[in-house]
C-alpha positions in Angstrom: 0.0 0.0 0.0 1.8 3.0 -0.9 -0.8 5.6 0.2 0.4 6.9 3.5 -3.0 8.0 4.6 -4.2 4.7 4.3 -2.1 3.2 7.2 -4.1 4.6 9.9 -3.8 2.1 13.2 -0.4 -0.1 13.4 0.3 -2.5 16.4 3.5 -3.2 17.8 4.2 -6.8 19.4 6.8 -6.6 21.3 7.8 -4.4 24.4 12.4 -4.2 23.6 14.4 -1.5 21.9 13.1 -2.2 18.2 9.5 -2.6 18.9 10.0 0.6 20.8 11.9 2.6 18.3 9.9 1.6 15.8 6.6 2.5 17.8 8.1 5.9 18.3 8.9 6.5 14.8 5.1 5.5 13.8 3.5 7.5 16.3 5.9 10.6 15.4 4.7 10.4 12.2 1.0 10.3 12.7 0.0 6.4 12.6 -2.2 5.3 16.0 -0.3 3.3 17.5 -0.7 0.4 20.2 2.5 -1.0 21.7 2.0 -4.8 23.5 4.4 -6.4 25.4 4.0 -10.0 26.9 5.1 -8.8 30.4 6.6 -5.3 31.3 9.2 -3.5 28.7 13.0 -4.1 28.7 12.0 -7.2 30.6 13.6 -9.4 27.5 16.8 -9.3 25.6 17.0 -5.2 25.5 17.2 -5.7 29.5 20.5 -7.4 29.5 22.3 -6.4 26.3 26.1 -5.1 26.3 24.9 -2.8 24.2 28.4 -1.6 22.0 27.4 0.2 19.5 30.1 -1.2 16.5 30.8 -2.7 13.3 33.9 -3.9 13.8 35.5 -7.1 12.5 34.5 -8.8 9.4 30.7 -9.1 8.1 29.1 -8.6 4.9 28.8 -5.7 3.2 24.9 -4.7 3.5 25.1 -5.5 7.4 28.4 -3.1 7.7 26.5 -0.2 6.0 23.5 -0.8 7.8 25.3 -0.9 11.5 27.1 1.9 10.0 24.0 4.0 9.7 22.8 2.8 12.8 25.7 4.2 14.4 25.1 7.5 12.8 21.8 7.5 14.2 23.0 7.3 17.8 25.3 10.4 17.1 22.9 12.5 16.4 21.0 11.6 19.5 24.2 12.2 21.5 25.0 15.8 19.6 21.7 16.7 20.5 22.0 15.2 24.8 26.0 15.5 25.2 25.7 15.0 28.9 23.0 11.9 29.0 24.8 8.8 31.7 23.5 6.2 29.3 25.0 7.3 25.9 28.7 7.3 25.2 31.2 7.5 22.3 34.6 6.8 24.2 35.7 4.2 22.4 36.6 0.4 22.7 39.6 -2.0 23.0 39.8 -5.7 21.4 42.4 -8.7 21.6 42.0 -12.3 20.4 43.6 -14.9 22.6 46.8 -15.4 22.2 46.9 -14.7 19.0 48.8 -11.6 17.9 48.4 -12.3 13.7 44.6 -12.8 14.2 44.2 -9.1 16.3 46.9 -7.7 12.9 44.5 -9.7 10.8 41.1 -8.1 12.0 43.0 -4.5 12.0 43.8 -4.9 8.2 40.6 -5.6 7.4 39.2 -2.6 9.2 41.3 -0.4 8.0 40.1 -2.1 4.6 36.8 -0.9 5.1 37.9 2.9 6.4 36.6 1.5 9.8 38.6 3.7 12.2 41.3 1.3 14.0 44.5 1.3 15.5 47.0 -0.7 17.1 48.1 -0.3 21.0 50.1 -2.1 23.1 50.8 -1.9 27.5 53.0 1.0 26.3 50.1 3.0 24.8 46.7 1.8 25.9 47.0 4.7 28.2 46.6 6.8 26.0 43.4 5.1 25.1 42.1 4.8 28.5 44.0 5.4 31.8 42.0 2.7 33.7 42.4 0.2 31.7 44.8 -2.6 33.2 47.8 -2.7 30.9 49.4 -5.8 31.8 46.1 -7.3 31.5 46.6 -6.6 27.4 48.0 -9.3 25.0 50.9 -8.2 22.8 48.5 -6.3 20.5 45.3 -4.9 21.1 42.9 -2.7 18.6 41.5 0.3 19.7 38.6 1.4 17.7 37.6 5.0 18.8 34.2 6.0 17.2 32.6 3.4 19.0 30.0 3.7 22.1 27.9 1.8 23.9 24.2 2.9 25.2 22.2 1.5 27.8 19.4 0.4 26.6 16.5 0.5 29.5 17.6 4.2 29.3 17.2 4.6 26.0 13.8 2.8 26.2 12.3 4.8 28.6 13.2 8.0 27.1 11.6 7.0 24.0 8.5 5.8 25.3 8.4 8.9 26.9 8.3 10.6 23.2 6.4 7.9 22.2 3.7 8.5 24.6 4.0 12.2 24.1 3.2 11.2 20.6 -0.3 9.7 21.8 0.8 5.9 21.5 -0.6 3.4 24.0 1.3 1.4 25.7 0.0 -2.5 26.8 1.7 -4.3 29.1 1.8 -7.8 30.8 -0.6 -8.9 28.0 0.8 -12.6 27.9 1.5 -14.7 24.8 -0.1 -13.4 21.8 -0.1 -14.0 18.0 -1.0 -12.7 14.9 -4.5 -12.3 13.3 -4.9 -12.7 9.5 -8.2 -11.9 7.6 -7.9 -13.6 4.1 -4.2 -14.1 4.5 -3.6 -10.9 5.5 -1.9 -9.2 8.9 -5.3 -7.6 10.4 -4.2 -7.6 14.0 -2.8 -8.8 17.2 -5.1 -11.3 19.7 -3.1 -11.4 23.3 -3.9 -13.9 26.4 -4.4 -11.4 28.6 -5.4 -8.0 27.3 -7.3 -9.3 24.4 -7.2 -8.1 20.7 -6.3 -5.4 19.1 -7.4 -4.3 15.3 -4.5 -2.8 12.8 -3.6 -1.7 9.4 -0.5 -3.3 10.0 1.4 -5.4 12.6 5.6 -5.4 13.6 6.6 -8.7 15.1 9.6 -7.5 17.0 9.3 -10.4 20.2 13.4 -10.8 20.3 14.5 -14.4 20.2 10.3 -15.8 20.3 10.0 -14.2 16.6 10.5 -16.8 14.8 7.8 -19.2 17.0 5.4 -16.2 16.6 5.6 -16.0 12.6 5.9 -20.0 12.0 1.7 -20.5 12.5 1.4 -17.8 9.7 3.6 -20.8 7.5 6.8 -18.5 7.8 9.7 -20.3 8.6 12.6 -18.2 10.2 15.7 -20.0 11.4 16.6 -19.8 15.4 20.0 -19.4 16.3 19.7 -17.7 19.6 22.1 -19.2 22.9 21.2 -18.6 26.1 23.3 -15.6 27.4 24.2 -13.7 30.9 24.5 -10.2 31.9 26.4 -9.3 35.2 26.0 -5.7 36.6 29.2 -4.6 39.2 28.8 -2.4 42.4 29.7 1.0 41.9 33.9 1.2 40.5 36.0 3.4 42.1 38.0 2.9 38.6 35.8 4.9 36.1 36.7 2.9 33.0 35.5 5.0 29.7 36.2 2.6 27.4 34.5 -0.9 26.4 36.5 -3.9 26.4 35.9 -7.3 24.5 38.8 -9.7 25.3 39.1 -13.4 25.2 37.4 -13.8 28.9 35.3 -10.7 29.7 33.6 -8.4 27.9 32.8 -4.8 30.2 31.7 -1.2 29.1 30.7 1.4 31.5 27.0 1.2 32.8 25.1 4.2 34.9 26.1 5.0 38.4 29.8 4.3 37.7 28.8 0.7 37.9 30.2 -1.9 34.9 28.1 -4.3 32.8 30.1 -7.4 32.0 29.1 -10.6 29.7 31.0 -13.3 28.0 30.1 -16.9 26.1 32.7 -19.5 27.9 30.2 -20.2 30.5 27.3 -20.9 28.3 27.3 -24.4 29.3 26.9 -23.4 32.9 24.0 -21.9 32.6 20.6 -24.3 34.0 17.2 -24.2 32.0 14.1 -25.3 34.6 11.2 -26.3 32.6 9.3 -23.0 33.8 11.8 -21.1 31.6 13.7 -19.7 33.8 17.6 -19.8 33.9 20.0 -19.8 36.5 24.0 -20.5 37.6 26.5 -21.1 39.9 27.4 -18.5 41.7 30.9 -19.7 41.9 31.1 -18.9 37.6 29.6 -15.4 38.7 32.2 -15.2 40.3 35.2 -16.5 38.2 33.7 -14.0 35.1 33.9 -11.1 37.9 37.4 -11.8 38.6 38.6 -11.9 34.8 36.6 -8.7 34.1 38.1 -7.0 37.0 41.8 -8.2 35.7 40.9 -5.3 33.1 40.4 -2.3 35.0 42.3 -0.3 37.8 45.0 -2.9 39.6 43.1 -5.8 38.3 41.1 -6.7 41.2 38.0 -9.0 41.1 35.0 -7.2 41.0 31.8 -7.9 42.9 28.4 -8.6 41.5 25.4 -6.7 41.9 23.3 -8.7 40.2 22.5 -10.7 36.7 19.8 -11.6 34.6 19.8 -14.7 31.9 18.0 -15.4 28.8 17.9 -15.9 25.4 20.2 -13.5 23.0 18.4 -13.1 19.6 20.6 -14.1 16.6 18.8 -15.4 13.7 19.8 -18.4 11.9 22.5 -17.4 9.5 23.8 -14.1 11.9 22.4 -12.1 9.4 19.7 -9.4 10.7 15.5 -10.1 9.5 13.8 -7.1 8.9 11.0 -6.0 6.8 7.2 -7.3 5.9 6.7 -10.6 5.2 5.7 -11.2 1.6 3.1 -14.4 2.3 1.3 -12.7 4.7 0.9 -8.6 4.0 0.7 -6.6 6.9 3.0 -8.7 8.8 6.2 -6.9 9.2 9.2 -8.4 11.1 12.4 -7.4 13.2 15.0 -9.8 14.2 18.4 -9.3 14.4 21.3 -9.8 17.0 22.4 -6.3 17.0 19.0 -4.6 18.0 21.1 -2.2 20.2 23.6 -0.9 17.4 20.7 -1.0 14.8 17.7 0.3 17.0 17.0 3.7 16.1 17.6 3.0 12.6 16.2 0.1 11.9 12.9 1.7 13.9 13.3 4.7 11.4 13.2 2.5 7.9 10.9 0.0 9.2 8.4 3.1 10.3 8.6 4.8 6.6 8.0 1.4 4.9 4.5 0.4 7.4 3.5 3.3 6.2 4.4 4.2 2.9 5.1 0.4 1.1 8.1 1.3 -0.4 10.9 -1.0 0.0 14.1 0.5 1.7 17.6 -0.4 -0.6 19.5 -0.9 2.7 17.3 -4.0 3.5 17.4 -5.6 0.3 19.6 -8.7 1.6 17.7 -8.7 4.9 14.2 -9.8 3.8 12.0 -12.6 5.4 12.0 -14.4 1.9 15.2 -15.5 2.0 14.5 -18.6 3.7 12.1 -19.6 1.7 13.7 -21.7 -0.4 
């Protein structure tokens, strides 16, 4: 449908940072719009994301250009709100393991691609970051300074703030819900708890559940999402700037001078209970604290907080999912492991095509139909 003023009511399913984003950019631009969440917003993968807003290393083309603009995106928000806690371009340092020609190799091919990188070493990371641990560095490291990270509960309620602002509805702790089709096409949302909900069109943006909520409509959406941990630190005395993704910890600053920290090793640690919920031994909580605090200040351990586990959305090939899907009209989807980096872009095309039908260039390898065969 390519008459704007057509598109009149749109329903977002899904309560993280791309339903959001994209809710705000529909309201924003006139569409009624009803966001519905299964329980209460953030409370998914948005809620324990590390969050570094990058395209570094090696990827394909389309997905570099579109992390690129996302990027962009996220400096215009923080040219416009220099001093916001949750939004920061100080940079980030990166080091395989034990392997000095694999960190050379990554740096040649991001300098390939005009991707600002450089080399440091324990002689220079200071000038990087002066809390950074320097004997905790391998022989190389890369330092990529335009990159940032954002915290994304922050950045969700601020734009549900606009959002609201905007006249959209927000619907929470509405349960499972699914899609309703009227002669094959999206016509709205029914939910356990809160009931249905009439649209001219319909984002499927449910994180790592996306592909379970498009397969009764016959769309078929590979699932490659682990399970995944986010550890929050007590407040630092060492005010790291920079984020850090190293062989056994992965940190970046967080609000309140605290750090968030993550990391795969201990994937296999982590317990599934058959009423979904996830937990671990404390004792890994603490081994992951210990090698994320050999990073900063005199390399001490650092102390938990708290955590949260779940699912971390990563589609089937890596590759992001966005855009309407073309057996059942209406039906638009968002899926992609780097909602954080991609969020306020991805919100911003997905928005323009709900509502006008034209098909954005910059998700031409990222469609729903390439599965189908």
């Amino acid at each position: 449908m390519s008459d704007k003023s057509a598109v009149k009511t749109v329903v977002v399913l899904g309560g993280g940072i791309l339903g959001i984003s994209t809710a705000w950019q529909l309201a924003k631009a006139g569409a009624r719009v009803t966001l519905v969440t299964e329980a209460e917003l953030c409370s998914g993968a948005s809620g324990r994301s590390l969050s570094w807003l990058n395209s570094a290393g090696e990827r394909s083309q389309p997905y570099h250009a579109l992390r690129m603009a996302g990027i962009d995106r996220y400096r215009t928000l923080f040219a416009r709100h220099p001093d916001l806690p949750w939004l920061r371009f100080d940079g980030a340092l990166f080091w395989a393991a034990d392997d000095a020609a694999g960190t050379r190799a990554r740096h040649a091919y991001e300098k390939a691609q005009g991707y600002d990188s450089r080399l440091v070493t324990q002689d220079t990371v200071s000038q990087i970051d002066a809390q950074v641990n320097r004997t905790a560095l391998a022989e190389v490291a890369i330092a990529n300074p335009g990159e940032g990270w954002v915290s994304l509960p922050h950045l969700a309620e601020h734009l549900v703030q606009a959002f609201r602002a905007a006249g959209g509805e927000v619907i929470e702790h509405a349960g499972r819900a699914s899609v309703i089709t009227t002669d094959g096409r999206a016509t709205g949302v029914r939910s356990e708890q809160r009931g249905e909900f009439t649209a001219d069109r319909v984002l499927v943006a449910c994180g790592p559940w996306t592909p379970q909520v498009v397969a009764p409509l016959g769309v078929h959406i590979p699932d490659g999402s682990p399970v995944s941990m986010l550890v929050t630190s007590t407040p630092q005395l060492h005010a790291v700037k920079v984020v850090m993704n190293t062989p056994r910890a992965a940190i970046r600053p967080n609000p309140g001078n605290t750090l968030a920290v993550d990391h795969d090793w201990y994937e296999e640690d982590i317990v599934a209970h058959a009423d979904g919920q996830y937990s671990i031994d404390e004792a890994v909580i603490d081994k992951l604290m210990a090698e994320a605090g050999h990073l900063v200040g005199d390399g001490q351990p650092l102390t938990a907080a708290g955590w949260k586990i779940g699912l971390k959305p990563i589609p089937g090939d890596g590759e992001p999912v966005a855009g309407e899907l073309s057996r059942v009209p209406g039906c638009f989807v968002a899926f992609t492991h780097s909602g954080a980096t991609l969020a306020l872009i991805l919100g911003e095309i997905l928005a323009e095509e709900m509502l006008c039908g034209t098909r954005h260039p910059m998700l031409a390898s990222f469609r729903p139909e390439r599965f189908h065969a």
